[in-house]
C-alpha positions as a Python dict, from the first residue, in 0.01 Angstrom:
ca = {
    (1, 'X'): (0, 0, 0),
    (2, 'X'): (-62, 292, 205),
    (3, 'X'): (165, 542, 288),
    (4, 'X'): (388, 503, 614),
    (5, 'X'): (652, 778, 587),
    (6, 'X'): (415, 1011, 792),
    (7, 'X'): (454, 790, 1061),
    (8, 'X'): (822, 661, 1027),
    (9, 'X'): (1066, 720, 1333),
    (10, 'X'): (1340, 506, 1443),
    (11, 'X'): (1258, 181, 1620),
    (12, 'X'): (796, 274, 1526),
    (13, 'X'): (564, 14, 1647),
    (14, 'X'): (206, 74, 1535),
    (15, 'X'): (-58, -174, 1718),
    (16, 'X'): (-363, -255, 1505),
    (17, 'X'): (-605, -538, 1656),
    (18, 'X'): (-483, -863, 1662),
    (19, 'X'): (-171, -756, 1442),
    (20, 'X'): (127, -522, 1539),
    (21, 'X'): (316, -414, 1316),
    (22, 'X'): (670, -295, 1347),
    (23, 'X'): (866, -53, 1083),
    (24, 'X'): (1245, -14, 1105),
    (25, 'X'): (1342, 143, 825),
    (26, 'X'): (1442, -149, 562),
    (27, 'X'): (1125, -362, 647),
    (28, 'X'): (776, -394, 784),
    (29, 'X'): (720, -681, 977),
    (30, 'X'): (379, -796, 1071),
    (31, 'X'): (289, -1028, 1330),
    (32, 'X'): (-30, -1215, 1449),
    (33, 'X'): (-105, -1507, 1686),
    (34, 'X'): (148, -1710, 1926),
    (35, 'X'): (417, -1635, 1723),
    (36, 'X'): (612, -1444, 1462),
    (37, 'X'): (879, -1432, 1292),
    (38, 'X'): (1087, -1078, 1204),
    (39, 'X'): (1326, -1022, 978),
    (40, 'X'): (1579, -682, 964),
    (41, 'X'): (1869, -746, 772),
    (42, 'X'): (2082, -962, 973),
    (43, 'X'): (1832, -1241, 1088),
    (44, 'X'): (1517, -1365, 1219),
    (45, 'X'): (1402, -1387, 1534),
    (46, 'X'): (1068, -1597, 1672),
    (47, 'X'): (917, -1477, 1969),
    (48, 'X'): (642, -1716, 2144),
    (49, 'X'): (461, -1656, 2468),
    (50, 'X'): (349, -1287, 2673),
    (51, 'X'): (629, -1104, 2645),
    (52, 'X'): (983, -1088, 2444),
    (53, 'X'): (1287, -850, 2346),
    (54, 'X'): (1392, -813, 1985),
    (55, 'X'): (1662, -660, 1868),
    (56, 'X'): (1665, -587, 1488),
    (57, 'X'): (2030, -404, 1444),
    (58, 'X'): (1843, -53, 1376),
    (59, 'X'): (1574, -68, 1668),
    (60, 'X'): (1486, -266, 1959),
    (61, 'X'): (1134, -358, 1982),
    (62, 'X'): (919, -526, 2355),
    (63, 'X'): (632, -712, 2309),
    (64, 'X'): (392, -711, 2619),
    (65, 'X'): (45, -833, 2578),
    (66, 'X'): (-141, -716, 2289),
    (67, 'X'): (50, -458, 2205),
    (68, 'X'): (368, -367, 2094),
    (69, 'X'): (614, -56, 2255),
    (70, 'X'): (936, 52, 2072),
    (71, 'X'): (1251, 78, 2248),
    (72, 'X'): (1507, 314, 2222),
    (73, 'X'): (1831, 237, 2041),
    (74, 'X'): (2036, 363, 2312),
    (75, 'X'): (1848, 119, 2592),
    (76, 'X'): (1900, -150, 2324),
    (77, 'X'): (2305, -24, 2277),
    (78, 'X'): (2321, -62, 2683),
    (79, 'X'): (2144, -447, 2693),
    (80, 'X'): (2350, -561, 2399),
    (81, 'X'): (2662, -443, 2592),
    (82, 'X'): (2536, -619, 2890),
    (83, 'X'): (2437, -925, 2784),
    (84, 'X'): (2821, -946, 2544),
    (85, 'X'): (2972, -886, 2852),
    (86, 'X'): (2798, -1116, 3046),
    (87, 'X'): (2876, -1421, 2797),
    (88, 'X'): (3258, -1271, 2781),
    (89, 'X'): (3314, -1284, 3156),
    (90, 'X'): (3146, -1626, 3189),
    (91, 'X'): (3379, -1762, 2912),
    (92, 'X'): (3650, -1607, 3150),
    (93, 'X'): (3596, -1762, 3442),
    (94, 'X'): (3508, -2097, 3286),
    (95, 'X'): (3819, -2099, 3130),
    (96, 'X'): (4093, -1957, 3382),
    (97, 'X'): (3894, -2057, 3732),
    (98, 'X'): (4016, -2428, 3702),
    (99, 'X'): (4354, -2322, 3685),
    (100, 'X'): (4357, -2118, 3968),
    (101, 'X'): (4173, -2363, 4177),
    (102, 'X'): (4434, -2586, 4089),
    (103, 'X'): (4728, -2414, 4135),
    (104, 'X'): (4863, -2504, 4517),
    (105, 'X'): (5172, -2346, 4640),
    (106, 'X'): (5486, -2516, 4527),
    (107, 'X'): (5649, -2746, 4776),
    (108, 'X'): (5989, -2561, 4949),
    (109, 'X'): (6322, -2654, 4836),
    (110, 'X'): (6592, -2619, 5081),
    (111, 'X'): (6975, -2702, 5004),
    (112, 'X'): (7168, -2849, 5261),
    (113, 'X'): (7308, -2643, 5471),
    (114, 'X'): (7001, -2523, 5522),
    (115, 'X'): (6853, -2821, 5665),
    (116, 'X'): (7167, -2920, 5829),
    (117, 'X'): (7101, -2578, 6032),
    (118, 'X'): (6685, -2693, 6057),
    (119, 'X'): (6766, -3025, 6201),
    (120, 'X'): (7094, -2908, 6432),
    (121, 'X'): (6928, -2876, 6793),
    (122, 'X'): (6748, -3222, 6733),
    (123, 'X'): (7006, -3416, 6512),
    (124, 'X'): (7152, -3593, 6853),
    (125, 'X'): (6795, -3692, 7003),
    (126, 'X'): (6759, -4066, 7010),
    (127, 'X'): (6572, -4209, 6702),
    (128, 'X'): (6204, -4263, 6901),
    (129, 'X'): (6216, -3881, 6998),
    (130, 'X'): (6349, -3789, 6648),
    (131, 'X'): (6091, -3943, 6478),
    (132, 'X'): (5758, -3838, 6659),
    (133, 'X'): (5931, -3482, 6685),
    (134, 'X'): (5968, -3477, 6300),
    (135, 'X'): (5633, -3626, 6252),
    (136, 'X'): (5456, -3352, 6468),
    (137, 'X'): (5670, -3089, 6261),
    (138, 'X'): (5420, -3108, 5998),
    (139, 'X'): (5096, -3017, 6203),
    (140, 'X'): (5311, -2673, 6314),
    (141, 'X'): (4923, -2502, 6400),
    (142, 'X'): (4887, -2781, 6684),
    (143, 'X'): (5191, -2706, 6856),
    (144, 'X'): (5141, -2405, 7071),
    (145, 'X'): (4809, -2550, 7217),
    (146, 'X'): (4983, -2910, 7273),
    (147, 'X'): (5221, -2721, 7479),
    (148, 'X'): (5017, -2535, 7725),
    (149, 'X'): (4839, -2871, 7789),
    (150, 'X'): (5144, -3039, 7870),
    (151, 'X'): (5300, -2762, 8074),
    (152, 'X'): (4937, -2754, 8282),
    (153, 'X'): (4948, -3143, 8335),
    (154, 'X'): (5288, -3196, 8378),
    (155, 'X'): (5290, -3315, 8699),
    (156, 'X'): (5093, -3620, 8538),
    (157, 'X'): (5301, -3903, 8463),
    (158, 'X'): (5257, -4289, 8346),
    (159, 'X'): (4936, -4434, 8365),
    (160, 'X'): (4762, -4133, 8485),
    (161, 'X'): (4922, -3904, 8203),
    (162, 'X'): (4798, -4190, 7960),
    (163, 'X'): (4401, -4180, 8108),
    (164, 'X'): (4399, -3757, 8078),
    (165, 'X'): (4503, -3778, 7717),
    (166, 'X'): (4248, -4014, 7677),
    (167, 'X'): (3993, -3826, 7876),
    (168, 'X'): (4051, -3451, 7750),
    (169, 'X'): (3951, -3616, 7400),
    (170, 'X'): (4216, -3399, 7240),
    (171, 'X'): (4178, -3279, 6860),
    (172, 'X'): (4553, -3294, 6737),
    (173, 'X'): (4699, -3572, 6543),
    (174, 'X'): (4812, -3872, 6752),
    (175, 'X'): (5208, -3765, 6635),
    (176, 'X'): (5169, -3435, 6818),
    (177, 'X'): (4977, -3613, 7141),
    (178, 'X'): (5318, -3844, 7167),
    (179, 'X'): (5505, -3513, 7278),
    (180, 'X'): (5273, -3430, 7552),
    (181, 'X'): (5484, -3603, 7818),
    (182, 'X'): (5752, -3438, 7680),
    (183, 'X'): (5630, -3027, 7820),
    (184, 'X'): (5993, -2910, 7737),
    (185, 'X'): (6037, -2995, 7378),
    (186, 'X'): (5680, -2907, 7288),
    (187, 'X'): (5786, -2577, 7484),
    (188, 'X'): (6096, -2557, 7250),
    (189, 'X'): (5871, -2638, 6935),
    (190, 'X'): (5632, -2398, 7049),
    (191, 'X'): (5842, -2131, 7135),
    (192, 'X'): (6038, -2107, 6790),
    (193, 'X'): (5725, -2145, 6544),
    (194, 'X'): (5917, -2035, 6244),
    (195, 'X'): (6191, -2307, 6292),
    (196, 'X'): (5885, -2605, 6338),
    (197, 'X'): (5716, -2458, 6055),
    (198, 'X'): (6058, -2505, 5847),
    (199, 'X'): (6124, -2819, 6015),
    (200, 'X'): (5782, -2923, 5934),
    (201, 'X'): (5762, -2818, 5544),
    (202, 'X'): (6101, -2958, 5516),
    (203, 'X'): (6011, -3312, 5658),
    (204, 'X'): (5684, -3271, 5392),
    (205, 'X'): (5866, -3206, 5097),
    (206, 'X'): (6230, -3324, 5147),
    (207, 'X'): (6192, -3637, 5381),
    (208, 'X'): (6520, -3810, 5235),
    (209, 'X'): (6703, -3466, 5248),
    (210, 'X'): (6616, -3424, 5603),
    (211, 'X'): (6723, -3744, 5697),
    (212, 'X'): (7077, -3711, 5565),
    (213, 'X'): (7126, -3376, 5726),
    (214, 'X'): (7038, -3571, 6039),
    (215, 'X'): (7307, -3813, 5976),
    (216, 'X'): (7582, -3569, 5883),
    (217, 'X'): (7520, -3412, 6207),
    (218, 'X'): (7559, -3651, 6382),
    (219, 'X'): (7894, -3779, 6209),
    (220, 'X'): (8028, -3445, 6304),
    (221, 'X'): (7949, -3451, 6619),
    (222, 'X'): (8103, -3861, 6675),
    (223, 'X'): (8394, -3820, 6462),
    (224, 'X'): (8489, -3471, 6689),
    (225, 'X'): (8428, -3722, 7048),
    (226, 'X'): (8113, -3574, 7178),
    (227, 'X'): (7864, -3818, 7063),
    (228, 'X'): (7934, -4192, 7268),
    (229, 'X'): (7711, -4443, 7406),
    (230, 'X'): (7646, -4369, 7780),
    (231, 'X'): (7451, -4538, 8031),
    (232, 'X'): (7139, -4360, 7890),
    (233, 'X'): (7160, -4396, 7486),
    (234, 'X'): (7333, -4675, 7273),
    (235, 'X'): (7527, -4528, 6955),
    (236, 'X'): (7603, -4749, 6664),
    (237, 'X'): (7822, -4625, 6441),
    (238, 'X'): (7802, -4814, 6139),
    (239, 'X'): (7685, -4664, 5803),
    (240, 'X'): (7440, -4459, 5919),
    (241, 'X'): (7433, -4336, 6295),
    (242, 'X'): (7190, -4476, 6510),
    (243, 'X'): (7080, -4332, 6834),
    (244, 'X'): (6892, -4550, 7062),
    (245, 'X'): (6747, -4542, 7477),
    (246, 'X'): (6969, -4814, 7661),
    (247, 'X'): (6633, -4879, 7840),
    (248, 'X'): (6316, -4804, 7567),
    (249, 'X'): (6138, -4733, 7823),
    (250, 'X'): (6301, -4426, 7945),
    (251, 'X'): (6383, -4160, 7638),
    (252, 'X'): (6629, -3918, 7723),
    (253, 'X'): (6622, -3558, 7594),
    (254, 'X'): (6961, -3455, 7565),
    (255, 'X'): (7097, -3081, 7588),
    (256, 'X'): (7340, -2922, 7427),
    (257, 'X'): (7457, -2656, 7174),
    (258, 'X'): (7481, -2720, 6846),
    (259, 'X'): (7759, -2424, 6820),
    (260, 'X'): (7995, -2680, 7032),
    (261, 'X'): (7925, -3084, 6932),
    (262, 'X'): (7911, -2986, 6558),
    (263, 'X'): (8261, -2786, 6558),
    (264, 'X'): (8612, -2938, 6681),
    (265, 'X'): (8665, -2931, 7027),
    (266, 'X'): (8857, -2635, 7141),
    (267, 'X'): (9228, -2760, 7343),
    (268, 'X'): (9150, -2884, 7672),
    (269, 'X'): (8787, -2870, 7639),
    (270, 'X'): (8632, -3208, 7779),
    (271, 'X'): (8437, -3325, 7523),
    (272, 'X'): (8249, -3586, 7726),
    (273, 'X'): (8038, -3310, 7927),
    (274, 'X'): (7916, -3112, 7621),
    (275, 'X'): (7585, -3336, 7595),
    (276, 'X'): (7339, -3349, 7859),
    (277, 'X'): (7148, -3691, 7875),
    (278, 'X'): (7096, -3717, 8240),
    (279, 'X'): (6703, -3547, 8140),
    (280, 'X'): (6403, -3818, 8017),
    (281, 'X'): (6089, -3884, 8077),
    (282, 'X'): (5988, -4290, 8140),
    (283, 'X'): (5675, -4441, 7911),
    (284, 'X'): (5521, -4743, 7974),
    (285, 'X'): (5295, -4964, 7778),
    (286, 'X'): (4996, -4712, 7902),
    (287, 'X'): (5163, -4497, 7576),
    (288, 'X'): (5191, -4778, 7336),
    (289, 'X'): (4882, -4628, 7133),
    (290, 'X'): (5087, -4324, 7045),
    (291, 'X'): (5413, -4508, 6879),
    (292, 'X'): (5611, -4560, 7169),
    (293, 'X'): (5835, -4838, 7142),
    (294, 'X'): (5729, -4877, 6758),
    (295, 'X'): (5891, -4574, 6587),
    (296, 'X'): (6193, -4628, 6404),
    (297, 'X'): (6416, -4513, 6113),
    (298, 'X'): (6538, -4703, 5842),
    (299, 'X'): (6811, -4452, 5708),
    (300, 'X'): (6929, -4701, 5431),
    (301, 'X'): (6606, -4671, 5322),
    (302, 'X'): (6524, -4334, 5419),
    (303, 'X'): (6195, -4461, 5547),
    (304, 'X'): (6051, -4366, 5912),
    (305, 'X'): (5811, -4569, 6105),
    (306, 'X'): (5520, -4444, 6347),
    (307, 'X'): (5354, -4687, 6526),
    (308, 'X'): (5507, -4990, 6276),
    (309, 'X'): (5374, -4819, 5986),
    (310, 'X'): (5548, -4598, 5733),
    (311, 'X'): (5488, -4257, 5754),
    (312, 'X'): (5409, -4119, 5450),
    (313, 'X'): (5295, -3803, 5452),
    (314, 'X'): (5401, -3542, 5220),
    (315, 'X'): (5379, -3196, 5060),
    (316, 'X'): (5135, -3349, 4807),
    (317, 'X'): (4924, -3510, 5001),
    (318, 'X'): (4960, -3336, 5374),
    (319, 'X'): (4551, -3227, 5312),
    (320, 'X'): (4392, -3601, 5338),
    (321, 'X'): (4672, -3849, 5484),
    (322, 'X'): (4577, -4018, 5800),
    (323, 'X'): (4834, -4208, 5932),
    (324, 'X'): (4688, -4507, 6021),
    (325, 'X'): (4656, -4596, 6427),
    (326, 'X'): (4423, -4718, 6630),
    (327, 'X'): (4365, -4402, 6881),
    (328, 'X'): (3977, -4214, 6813),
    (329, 'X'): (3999, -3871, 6606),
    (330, 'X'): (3786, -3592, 6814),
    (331, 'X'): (3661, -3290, 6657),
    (332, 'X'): (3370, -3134, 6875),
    (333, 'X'): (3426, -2948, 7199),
    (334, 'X'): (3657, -3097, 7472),
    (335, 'X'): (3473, -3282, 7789),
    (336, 'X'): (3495, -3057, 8146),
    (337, 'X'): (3817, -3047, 8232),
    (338, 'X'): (3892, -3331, 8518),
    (339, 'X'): (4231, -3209, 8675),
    (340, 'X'): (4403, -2978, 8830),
    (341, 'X'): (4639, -2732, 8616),
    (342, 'X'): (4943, -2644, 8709),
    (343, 'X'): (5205, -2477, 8541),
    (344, 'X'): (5534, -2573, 8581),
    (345, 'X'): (5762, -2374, 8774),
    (346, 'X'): (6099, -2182, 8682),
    (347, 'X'): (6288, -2460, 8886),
    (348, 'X'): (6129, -2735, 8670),
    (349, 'X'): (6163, -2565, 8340),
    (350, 'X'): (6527, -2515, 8375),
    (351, 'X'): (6608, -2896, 8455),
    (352, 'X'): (6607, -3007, 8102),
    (353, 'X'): (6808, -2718, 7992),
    (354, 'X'): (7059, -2751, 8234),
    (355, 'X'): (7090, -3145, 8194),
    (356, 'X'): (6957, -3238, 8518),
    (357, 'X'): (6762, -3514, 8591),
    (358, 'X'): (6383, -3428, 8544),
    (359, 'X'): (6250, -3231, 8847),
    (360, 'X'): (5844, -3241, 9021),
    (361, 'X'): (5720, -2972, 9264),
    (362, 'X'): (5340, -3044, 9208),
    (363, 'X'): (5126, -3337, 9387),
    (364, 'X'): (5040, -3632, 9173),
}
């Protein structure tokens, strides 16, 4: 055999013809048509085709064409690296990515005097109101736009009210349209986002919870004498309190501070004038489509009806439920607008707060 140690250098490739053959030290490999097969030590690889990479421990060695070219062992060093940490990271994120895509925040856990505190300035609103309000709770992001609708069609009412709702093809979630002809609690909601965002993630996650803190309450605030049926709401005081419009056509908004009703009565104070219900807003059939007149609790249950059907969205799934109802779900861009805006005044903003009975400056 002839003599190669003239020519030896890491990673040599000599090219003869048809044949190249490589030397790295501990063997000579030869190679000749498609294919070939080298050996170094550790293992074989084949190589088939124009081109290929082989790495032989010692030396790297390219193939292009006829011919062979070495490779350095340091540009063979950096691939290996590469390509080890390629396959490392890969494993990596096949391994922890499904986790982490899986993981979803935890669902909030408040104790009850926390939610007694969430559900205070609503506890006393009759159980129609109550319900939609706590519905809407949970789709806190529609809130503030809800309200500057309502507070710019205000002067709407009834029939009319119902057709613009219809008309403006609005994109919120038919619980959060039934507050629209209700400007000053959707300006309450709106105005305190981190309480409806509590309210909200509480109702989600802790529907049973909420629903006694609603009822203790309200047993405060009957067994201190400020909560009594009226000419405007019916209060049954069995088990569970139930507030309900004398007429369920006309829902009251009452007003008062929760500071006062849920705390005994001071000596002397009337106790009969700390609860505004003389405020409400009439619905007709026009608003049937959005619950009214088919929302309901059923606190022995701790169930709440929309529309005659449970609601039963939750924490879990809040992503994907739809309650069911028979009103269209729009999600392009809003028609021309086809009335008049009008904001309400200072005068008509302060009526509910101050208990009086609902007040209109604009043209119908």
């Amino acid at each position: 055999m002839p003599d190669r140690s003239r020519d030896w250098k890491p990673a040599c490739v000599r090219d003869s013809g048809a044949a190249c053959v490589r030397d790295s030290g501990a063997a000579c490999v030869r190679e000749s048509g498609a294919g070939c097969v080298r050996e170094s030590g550790a293992g074989c690889v084949r190589d088939s085709g124009a081109g290929c990479v082989r790495d032989s421990g010692a030396a790297c060695v390219r193939q292009s064409g006829a011919g062979c070219a070495g490779e350095s062992r340091a540009y063979c060093s950096r691939q290996s690296r590469a390509l080890a940490f390629a396959a490392v990271l890969a494993l990596m994120l096949a391994a922890f990515a499904p986790a982490a895509w899986s993981q979803a925040p935890p669902p909030p856990s408040y104790p009850p005097q926390e939610l007694d505190r969430l559900v205070s300035r609503i506890a006393l609103y009759p159980d129609p109101l109550l319900s939609q309000i706590l519905a809407a709770a949970t789709f806190s992001g529609q809130i503030p736009d809800a309200a500057r609708w309502a507070d710019q069609h205000h002067y709407l009412s009834g029939d009319a009210l119902a057709r613009a709702i219809a008309d403006d093809h609005l994109p919120w979630d038919p619980s959060v349209q039934a507050l629209l002809p209700f400007p000053s609690v959707l300006e309450m909601m709106a105005s305190d986002m981190a309480w409806t965002e509590e309210l909200g993630n509480a109702f989600l996650a802790q529907q049973p919870d909420v629903m006694d803190a609603v009822q203790r309450e309200r047993r405060k605030a009957y067994d201190y004498g400020y909560l009594r049926t009226n000419p405007q709401i019916v209060v049954n005081a069995g088990p569970y309190i139930e507030i309900l419009p004398a007429n369920p056509a006309f829902i009251v908004v009452p007003y008062y501070d929760p500071l006062i009703v849920f705390a005994p009565p001071r000596p002397g104070f009337f106790v009969g004038g700390a609860i505004g219900f003389r405020f409400g807003i009439t619905l007709g059939a026009a608003f049937a489509p959005w619950g009214w007149g088919a929302n309901r609790f059923v606190w022995n249950e701790h169930r709440v009806f929309i529309n005659n059907a449970r609601w039963d969205r939750t924490w879990v799934n809040r992503g994907a439920y739809v309650h069911p109802d028979a009103l269209p779900r729009y999600s392009g861009p809003p028609p021309a607008e086809r009335h008049e805006l009008h904001q309400r005044s200072e005068r008509e903003r302060s009526a509910w707060r101050s208990g009086r009975e609902r007040v209109e400056e604009h043209g119908r």
